[in-house]
N, C-alpha and C positions, 0 to 999 in steps of 0.2 A: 202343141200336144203335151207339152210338160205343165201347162198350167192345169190344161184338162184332167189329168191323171190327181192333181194336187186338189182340184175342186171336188173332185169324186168322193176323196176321204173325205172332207171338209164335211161335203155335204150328209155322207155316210153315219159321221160322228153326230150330225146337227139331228138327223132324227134316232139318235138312240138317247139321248139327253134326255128327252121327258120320261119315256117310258122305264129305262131303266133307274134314273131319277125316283119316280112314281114306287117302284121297285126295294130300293133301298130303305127310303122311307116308310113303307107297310112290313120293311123286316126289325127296323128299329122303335117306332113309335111305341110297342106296344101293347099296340093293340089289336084286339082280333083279328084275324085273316085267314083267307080261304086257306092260304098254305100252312097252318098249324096242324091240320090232319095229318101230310106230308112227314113235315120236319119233327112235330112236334116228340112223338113217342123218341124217336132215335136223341135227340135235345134231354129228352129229359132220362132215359139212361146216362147218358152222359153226366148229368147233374149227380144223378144217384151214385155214380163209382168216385164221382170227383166229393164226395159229401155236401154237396151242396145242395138237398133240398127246400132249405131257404134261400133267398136273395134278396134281402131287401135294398132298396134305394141307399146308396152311400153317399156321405160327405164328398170335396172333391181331394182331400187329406187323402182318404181311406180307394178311391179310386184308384189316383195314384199310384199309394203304396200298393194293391193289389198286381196292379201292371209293372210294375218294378219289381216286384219278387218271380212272380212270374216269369219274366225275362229273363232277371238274372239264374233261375233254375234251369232251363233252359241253354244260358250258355255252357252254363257247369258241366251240364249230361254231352255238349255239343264237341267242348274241347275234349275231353277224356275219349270220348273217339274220335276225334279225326288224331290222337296221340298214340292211341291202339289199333289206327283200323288195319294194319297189318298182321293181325292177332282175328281180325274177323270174319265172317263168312262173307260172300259178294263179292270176293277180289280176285276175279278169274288171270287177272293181268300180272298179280302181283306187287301192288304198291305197296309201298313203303309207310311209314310211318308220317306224321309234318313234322317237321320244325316248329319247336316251343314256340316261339315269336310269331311264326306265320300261322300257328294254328290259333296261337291269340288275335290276330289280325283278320281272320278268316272267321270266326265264330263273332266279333266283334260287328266286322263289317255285315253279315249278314241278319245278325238279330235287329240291328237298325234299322231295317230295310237299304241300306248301301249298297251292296255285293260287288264292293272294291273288290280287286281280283290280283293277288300277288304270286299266283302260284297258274298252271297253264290245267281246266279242268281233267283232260283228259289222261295226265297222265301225275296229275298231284292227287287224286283223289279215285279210290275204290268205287264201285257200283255202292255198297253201302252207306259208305258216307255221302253219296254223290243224294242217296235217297232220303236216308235216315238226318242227316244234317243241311243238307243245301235246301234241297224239296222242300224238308220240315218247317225250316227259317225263313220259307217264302211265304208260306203258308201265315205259319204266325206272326211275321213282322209286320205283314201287310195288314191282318187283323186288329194288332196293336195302334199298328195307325190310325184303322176305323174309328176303332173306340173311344180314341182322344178325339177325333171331329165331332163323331154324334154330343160323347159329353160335352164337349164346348156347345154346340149348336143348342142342345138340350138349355143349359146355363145358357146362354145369351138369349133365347126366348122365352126364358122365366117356366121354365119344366126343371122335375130333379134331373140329377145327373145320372142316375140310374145306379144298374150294378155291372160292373165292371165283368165279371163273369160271363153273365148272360151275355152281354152285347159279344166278348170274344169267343164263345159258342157259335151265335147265330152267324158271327162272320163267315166263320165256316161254313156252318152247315148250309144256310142259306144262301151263300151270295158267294165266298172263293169255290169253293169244292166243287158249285156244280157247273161253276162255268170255266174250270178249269178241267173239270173232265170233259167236257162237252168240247172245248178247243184243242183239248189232247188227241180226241177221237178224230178232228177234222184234220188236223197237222199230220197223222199218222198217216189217214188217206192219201195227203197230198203229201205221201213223202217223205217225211221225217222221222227217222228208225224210232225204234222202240223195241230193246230185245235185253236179255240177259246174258248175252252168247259173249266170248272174250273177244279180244281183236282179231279183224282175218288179217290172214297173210294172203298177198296176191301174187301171181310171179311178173316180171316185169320184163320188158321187151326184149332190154338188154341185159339179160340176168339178171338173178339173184331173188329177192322177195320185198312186198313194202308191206309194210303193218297199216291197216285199216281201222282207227279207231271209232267205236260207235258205240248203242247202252241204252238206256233209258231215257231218251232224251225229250221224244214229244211231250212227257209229262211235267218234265222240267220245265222247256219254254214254253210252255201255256202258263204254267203257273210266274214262271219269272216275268213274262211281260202282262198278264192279268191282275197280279200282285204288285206290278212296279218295281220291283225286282233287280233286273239284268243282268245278272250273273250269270254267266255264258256255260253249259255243259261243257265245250270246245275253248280252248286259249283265244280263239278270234269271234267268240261271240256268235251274233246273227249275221256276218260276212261269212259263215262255215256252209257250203250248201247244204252239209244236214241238217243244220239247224233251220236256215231259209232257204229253201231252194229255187224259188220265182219269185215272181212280183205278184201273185197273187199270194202266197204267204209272208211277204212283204205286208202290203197292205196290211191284212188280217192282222199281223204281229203290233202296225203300228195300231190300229183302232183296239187291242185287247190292252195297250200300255194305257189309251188316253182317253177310256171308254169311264173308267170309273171316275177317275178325278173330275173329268166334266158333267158328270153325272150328279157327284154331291153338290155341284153348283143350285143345282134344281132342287136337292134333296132338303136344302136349306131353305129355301122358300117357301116349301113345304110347312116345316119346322116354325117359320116364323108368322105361317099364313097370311104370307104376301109373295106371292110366285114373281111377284117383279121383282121382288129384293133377291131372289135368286139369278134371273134374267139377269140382273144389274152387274152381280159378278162374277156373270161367265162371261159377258159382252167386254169387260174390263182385263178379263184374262185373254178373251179372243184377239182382242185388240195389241194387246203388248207380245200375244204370239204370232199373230201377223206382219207385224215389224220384225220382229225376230226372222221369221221364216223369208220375208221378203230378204232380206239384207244377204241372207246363206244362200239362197237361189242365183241372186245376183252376182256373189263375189265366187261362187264356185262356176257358173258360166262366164264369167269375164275371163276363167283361166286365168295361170300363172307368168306373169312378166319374165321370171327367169328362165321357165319353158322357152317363149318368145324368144329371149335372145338368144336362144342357141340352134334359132333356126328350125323347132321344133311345131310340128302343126298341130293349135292349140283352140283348132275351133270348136272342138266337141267339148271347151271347158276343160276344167280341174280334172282329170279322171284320175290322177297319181290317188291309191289307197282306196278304190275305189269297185266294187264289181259292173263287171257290163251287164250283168243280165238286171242292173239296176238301174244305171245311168245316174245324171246328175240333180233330175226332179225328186226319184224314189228316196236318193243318199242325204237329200237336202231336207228333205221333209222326215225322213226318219232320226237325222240327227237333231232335226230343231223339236221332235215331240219327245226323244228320250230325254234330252235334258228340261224340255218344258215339266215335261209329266216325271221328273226326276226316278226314272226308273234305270237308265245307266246300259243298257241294252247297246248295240251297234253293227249296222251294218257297214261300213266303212272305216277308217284309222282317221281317228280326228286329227291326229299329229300331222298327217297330210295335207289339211286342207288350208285353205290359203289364208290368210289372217287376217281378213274380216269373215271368211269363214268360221276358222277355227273360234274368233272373238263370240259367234253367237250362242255357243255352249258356254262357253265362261259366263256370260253375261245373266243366262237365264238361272243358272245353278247360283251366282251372287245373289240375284235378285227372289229367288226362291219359293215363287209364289205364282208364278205363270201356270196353270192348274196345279203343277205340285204333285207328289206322289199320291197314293191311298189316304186321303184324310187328311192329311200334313197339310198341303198346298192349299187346300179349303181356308184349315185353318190360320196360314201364316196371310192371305190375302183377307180373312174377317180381319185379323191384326191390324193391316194398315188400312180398312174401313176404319176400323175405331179411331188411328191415329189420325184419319184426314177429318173426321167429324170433330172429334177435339181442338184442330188446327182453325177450321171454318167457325169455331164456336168462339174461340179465340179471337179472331177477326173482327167479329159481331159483337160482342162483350156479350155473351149466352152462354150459361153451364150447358157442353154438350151432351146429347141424350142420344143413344144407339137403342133400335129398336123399343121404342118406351123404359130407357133407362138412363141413368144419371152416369155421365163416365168423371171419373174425376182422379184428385190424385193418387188415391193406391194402386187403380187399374195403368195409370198412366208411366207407372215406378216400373209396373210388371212388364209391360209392354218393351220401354225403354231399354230391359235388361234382355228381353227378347230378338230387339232389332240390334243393339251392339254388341252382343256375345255372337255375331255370325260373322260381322267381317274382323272383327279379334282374335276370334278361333283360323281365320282364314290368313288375315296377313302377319299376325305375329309369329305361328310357326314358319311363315314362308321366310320371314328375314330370319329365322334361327337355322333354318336350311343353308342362306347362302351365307352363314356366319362363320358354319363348320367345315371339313374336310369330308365329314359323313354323309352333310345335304350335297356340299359339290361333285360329289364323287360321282353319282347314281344319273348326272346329268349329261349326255350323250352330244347334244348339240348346242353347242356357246353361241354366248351372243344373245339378241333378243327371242326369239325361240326356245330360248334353254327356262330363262324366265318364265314363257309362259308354262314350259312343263312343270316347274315346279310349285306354279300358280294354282295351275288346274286340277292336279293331284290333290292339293289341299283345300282347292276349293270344291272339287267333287265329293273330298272327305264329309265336309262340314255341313251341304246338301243333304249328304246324304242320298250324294247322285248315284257312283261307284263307276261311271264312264271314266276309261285314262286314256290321257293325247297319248298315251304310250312313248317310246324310245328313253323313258325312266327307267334305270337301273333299279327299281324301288323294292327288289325281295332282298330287302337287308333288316337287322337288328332294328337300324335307326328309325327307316321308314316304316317299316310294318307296326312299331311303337307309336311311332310317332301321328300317322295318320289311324291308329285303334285310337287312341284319348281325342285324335279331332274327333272321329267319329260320333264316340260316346257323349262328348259335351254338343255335338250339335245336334241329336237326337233327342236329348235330356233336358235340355236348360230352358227351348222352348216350350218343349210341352208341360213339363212342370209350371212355368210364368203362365202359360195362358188358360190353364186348366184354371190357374188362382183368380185370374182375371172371371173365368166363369161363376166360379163358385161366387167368389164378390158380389158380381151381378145381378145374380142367384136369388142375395139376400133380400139386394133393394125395392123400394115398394115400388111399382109401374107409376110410371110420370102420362096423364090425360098428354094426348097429342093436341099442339094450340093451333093460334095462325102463325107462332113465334118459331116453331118445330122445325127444325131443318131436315128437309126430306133426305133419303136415301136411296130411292127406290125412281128414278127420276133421271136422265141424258146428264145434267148437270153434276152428278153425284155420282156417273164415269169417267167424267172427263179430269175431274177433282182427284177420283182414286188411282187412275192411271198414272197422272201428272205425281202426286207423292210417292207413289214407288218408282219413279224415274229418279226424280229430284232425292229423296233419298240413296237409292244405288247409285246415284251417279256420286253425290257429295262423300260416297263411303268408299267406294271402289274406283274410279276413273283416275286414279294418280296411280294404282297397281297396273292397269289397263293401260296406261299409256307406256308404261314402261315393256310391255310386253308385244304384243299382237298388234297395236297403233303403231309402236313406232316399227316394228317388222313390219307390216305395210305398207307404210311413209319410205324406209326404204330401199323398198321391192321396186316399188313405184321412182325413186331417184325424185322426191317431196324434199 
């Protein structure tokens, strides 16, 4: 039964791939389309208030910089309230003010697409900011993301990079907004509040009253799991029944996280006008997410060894941290697609699960490309296509050539700075954690366990997952600094590198395909890209991993 329930989505996700694929791509290309009657008048108001009745095709310099001011305006408007928003309207409950460091941590994390979570929503944040800042930075980080995929996609198939504007226009208007109302409106049917009203008080059995918080919330988790997002209304996330209340908004939650990123797999194929080159790298991403998922199914039904010894009946599996109205299929599949689909979402306390459990979230937030967020994941798996063509080109004594292009050493510089600014950004602040008084402090449970929390924090930072194993002490000075600059540099460093890589690409003149041509598009040219993002995450990260989760396993198990 629990596989059955797991093939359903499987299957679910497998036919929204083309269509919505198909989708994407007639909202980016360009060109004509039935839906410009639609969008188009409300689009180009838009242009007209922002001054922008021109757009021409940019540099990928000038892209760039467009999306980086952007952003950074953005944060600027973002912090200044959530530092006043008890000065604003919307705060029927009476919140307070944030904390400087946490509202830098909180505007940080969310402009990334992260929405690391240092503060509990419902009672760190007003109805206003809960709208005007969380909603807003779902909306646009997820957007931001797009724009870097299509322009890479656009660059690696020898098309300009476009204008930067337009494309985070259409994001919206076209493609978040209206399927995030559209999930808003089904969430609310099944359940999920949406109101303006302050908290109720209820009376309780045995006297007295509880406070009942609730608010605008269906509009949020559509968009936080549409957007890739995760950033919970509620302190617990999608384990809060308002947030998720059955297994059928389960599901749903999980196929609106992993609906888009599986979708540019297709969109790119599109792009390149060879729908097998698209095929090629979702079957490569399917593949390294069904090991992933297999392994989490397995280690949380095996149950916990220390349950066992205490005599404890552990046949229904792992359930510690767990909801029943979910079980161990629903929690297992939900945890392996937020971190696959790096949206950071949760139904369950990963700190709970058993450590090959808990290992399968670390594992895919390192490796960072198993479909990946809005755009991101796209692009960091074209990354290690270029790298595995380069490698194979190398073997053959052949300049290797990516979609009719020559990859050589400047692409190969950018990439490089690409693939080692992630696990740098991830293991160097973790040993300046256990260096200090400040990193040890925040750490609740010693021993191998403690390790992985301060692992996982940093490596969800640098994702740009924003899921926490939780029992981190982490709303301090240290950490909320500490994991905003991871934050920042793991958002930043790749997409600047691989925008440059596009632009390069850009330049070069199309290389005639021979009989010499190393295909891409081909069984042999999965098995290649799978095999280098193993063998890479493994040679980057597996000595961090074994000190954490491996050897808490090894032993659980008395290894």
């Amino acid at each position: 039964m629990d596989w059955l329930q797991i093939a359903v989505v499987l299957l679910a996700l497998l036919l929204l791939v083309k269509p919505l694929g198909t989708y994407i791509y007639a909202v980016f290309s360009n060109e004509p389309h039935r839906t410009d009657r639609l969008f188009g008048p409300v689009e180009y108001a838009i242009y007209r208030l922002g001054g922008l009745a021109r757009r021409p095709d940019m540099s990928w310099k000038k892209y760039m910089f467009s999306l980086l001011a952007t952003n950074l305006m953005l944060v600027a408007v973002s912090y200044v309230i959530l530092r006043v928003q008890h000065l604003l309207p919307l705060n029927p409950n009476g919140t307070d003010q944030m904390e400087h460091t946490l509202a830098f941590n909180t505007v940080i994390s969310f402009m990334t697409n992260t929405n690391l979570q240092h503060y509990s929503g419902e009672t760190g944040m007003s109805y206003f900011s809960q709208m005007a800042v969380i909603t807003m930075m779902m909306f646009t980080s997820a957007a931001t993301g797009l724009t870097v995929a299509i322009a890479f996609m656009r660059g690696l198939t020898g098309r300009a990079i476009g204008n930067f504007f337009t494309d985070f226009v259409k994001a919206h208007t076209r493609l978040l907004l209206p399927l995030a109302i559209v999930m808003a409106l089904v969430l609310g049917a099944l359940k999920v509040p949406q109101t303006l009203a302050p908290v109720t008080e209820a009376a309780m059995l045995q006297g007295g009253t509880q406070h009942i918080a609730a608010g605008p919330v269906a509009s949020l988790v559509s968009i936080k799991h549409v957007g890739t997002n995760g950033g919970g209304f509620f302190g617990v996330n999608s384990s809060h029944p308002f947030e998720n209340p059955s297994p059928l908004t389960n599901v749903l939650e999980i196929l609106m996280m992993w609906c888009i990123p599986a979708a540019l797999t297709y969109t790119f194929g599109r792009f390149a006008s060879n729908r097998k080159q698209g095929w090629v790298i979702f079957s490569a991403m399917s593949i390294l997410f069904l090991l992933f998922l297999s392994l989490a199914c397995y280690a949380e039904s095996a149950g916990n060894p220390a349950w066992n010894a205490l005599g404890v009946d552990a046949s229904q599996g792992n359930m510690e941290g767990k909801e029943v109205r979910f079980g161990i299929a629903q929690s297992a599949l939900f945890t392996t697609v937020t971190t696959a689909a790096t949206t950071g979402s949760v139904n369950n306390m990963h700190d709970t699960l058993t450590p090959l459990g808990g290992l399968v979230p670390l594992a895919q937030m390192m490796l960072n490309c198993v479909f990946g967020g809005d755009g991101v994941g796209l692009v960091n798996m074209l990354m290690y296509a270029i790298l595995a063509v380069f490698l194979a080109g190398l073997m053959v004594g052949r300049t290797p050539e990516f979609l009719g292009r020559k990859i050589e050493a400047k692409e190969m510089k950018l990439i490089a700075i690409a693939i080692l600014a992630h696990p740098l950004i991830i293991l160097a602040p973790t040993a300046i954690a256990f260096l200090t008084d400040l990193g040890r402090g925040a750490i609740t449970n010693p021993g191998f366990h403690g390790i992985t929390q301060v692992l996982y924090e940093y490596t969800s930072s640098a994702a740009n997952n924003g899921s926490g194993f939780e029992g981190l002490g982490d709303n301090t000075p240290f950490w909320n600094l500490s994991t905003g600059l991871v934050m920042l540099l793991g958002r930043y460093i790749s997409m600047i590198a691989l925008l440059a890589v596009a632009g390069s690409l850009l330049r070069k003149q199309p290389v005639p395909e021979t009989a010499g041509t190393f295909r891409t598009d081909n069984k042999l040219f999965i098995g290649i890209l799978v095999g280098t993002v193993l063998i890479i995450g493994a040679l980057t990260f597996l000595p961090a991993a074994v000190l954490g989760p491996i050897a808490e396993h090894l032993t659980l198990r008395n290894l």
